[in-house]
C-alpha positions, 0 to 999 in steps of 0.5 A, spaced: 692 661 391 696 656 387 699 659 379 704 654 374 710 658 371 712 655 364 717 657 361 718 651 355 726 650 354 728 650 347 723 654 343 726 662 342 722 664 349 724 671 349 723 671 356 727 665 359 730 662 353 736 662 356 738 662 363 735 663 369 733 670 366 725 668 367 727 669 374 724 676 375 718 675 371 717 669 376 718 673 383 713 678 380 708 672 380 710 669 386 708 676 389 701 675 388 700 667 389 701 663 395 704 658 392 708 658 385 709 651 381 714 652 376 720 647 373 727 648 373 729 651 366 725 658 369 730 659 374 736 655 373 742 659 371 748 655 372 751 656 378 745 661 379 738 660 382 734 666 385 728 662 386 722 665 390 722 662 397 715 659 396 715 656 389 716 649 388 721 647 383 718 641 379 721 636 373 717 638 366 715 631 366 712 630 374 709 637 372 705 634 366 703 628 370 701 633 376 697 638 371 693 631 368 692 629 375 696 622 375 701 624 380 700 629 386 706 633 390 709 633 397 712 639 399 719 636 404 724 640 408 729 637 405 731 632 400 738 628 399 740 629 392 744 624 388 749 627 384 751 623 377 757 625 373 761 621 367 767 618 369 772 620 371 769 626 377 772 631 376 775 636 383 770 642 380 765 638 380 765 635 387 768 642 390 761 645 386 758 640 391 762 641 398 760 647 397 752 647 396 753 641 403 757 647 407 753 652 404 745 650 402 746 644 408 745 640 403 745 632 404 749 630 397 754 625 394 757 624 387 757 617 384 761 616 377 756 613 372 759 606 369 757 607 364 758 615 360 752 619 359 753 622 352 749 627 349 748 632 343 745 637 342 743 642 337 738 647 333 733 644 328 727 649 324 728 654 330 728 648 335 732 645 340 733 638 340 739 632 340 740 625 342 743 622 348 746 615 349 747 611 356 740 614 358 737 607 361 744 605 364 744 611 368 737 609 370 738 601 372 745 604 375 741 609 380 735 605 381 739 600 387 741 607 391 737 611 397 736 618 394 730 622 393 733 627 387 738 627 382 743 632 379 745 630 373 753 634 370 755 631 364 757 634 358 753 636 352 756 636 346 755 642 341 757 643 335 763 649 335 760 654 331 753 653 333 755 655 341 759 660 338 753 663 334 748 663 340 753 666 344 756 672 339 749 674 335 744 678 339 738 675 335 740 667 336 734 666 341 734 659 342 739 656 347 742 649 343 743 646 349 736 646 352 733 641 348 736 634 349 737 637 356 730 636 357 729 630 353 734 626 359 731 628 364 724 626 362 726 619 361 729 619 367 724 623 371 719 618 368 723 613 369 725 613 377 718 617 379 723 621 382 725 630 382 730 630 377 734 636 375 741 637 369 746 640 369 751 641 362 758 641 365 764 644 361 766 638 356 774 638 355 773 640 347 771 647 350 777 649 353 781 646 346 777 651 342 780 658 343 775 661 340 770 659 345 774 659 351 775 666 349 768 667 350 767 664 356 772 667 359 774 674 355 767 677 352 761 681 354 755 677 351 747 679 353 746 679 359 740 673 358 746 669 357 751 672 362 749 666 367 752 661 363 758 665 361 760 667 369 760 660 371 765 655 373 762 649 374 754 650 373 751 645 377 749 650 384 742 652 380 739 645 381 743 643 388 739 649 390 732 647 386 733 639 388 734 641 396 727 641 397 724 639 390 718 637 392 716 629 392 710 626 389 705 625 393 698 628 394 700 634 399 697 638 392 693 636 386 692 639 380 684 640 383 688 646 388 691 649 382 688 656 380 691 658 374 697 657 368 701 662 366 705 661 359 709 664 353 705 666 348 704 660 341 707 654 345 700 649 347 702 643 350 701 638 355 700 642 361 696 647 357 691 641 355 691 639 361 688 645 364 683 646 358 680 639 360 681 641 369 677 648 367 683 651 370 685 658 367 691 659 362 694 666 361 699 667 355 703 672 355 704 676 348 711 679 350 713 672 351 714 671 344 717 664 341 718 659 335 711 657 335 705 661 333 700 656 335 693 660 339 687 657 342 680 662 344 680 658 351 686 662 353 687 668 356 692 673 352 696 679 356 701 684 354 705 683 360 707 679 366 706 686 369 699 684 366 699 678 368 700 678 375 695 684 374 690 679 372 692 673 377 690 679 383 682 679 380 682 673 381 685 673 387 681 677 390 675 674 387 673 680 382 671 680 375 678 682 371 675 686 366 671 690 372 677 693 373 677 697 366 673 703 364 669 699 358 666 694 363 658 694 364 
């Protein structure tokens, strides 16, 4: 049994909006399928990642094209992992990398882009979003190199006392910097046809203001947030993911997969696309968002305990609703 696990970046997910903090609700149904096909935001946590030992970490993009059935997936052993950074590297970053080299056996190189990719991001009516400058001469750059994935760690640029909000108000649910994060690695994901994971470095301007800095390094914050607080350099969670990031190939279609599990009120391209396969769509209520959008073709559980419950009917090919006292 083959399930998708989405959890869409920059909408206020109350589970997973933040960082890596999806991760258990994703090993809870990696528990119950054979294979769990989920994209980077559910487990990255910057220099965190605990993804289940049989999901496949694929880009958001690669991950729509799969569920429309353009593309198919090629599960790999390994992969060898470009990683880019603005210039001039720094030793965190290359340490970062050695590291997940002597650790992970990571086949990985840095290379500094020629041209800086600089990115901005912020929140608009409760969405995350941002604009981005050298995207196509990040991809005309790479296209002439040997790889297979590629870590992007460059800065994103958030406004001062937007970051400090996020981090200080418990009710600050959506991460700012997530938008244009997944806004890159689209263009670039669809541009190279290639698994592609980003990773927001510490900017210079972070360690200039006090305040922040102090709560980077000196505050509790919630612990859907501690990740990105307890971290230094940021980038290990997609070493980890791109190591053996599936390619695209045609190992798996969309024809193998069993079913969706999404948030509650998002309805997008992966959820259409699987209206149009017959491919069940399970919405978890408690996984509340910005969006309110509903649809009668999907499933609605309380719970992601309800939802492996329902993952297991199908799996055992029984009638989900059998198992309650009402059925006849």
């Amino acid at each position: 049994m083959n399930v998708v696990f989405i959890i869409p970046t920059g909408v206020g997910c109350a589970i997973g909006g933040h960082a890596g903090d999806a991760t258990p609700a994703a090993k809870l149904i990696a528990s119950v399928c054979d294979k769990l096909i989920l994209h980077p935001n559910v487990v990255n946590a910057s220099d965190i990642n605990e993804q289940p030992s049989n999901t496949l970490y694929v880009e958001g993009s690669m991950l729509d094209r799969f569920l429309e059935g353009s593309i198919g997936l090629q599960e790999v052993r390994s992969n060898k992992v470009l990683v880019v950074v603005n210039p001039p590297a720094k030793p965190e970053t290359i340490n970062a990398v050695n590291a997940a080299r002597t650790t992970i056996g990571l086949d990985a190189h840095v290379t500094a882009l020629e041209t800086p990719l600089t990115m901005y991001g912020w929140v608009e009516d409760g969405i995350a979003t941002g604009k981005a400058t050298g995207i196509q001469e990040l991809i005309d750059q790479v296209s002439v190199y040997q790889f297979d994935a590629l870590a992007i760690a460059t800065p994103i640029y958030v406004p001062n006392g937007m970051a400090l909000e996020y981090f200080r108000d418990i009710n600050a649910r959506v991460n700012p910097w997530g938008g244009i994060e997944a806004m890159v690695s689209r263009r670039v994901s669809g541009a190279l046809n290639k698994p592609v994971a980003h990773a927001p470095v510490e900017s210079d301007g972070t360690k200039d203001d006090s305040e922040l800095f102090n709560i980077l390094y000196e505050e509790v914050v919630h612990s859907r947030k501690a990740a990105e607080v307890c971290s230094n350099c940021y980038i290990h969670c997609i070493l980890k993911g791109l190591h053996k990031a599936p390619r695209i190939g045609r190992d798996i279609t969309f024809r193998d997969v069993d079913a969706l599990v999404s948030p509650v009120g998002c309805i997008g391209r992966p959820h259409f696309a699987c209206f149009e396969a017959g491919i069940p769509v399970i919405a978890v209520e408690e996984n509340t968002t910005s969006k309110r959008n509903r649809d009668s073709r999907i499933i609605y559980v309380q719970n992601y305990w309800e939802a492996a419950g329902y993952l297991s009917c199908l799996r055992a090919g029984i009638v989900p609703r059998s198992t309650r006292s009402d059925y006849v």
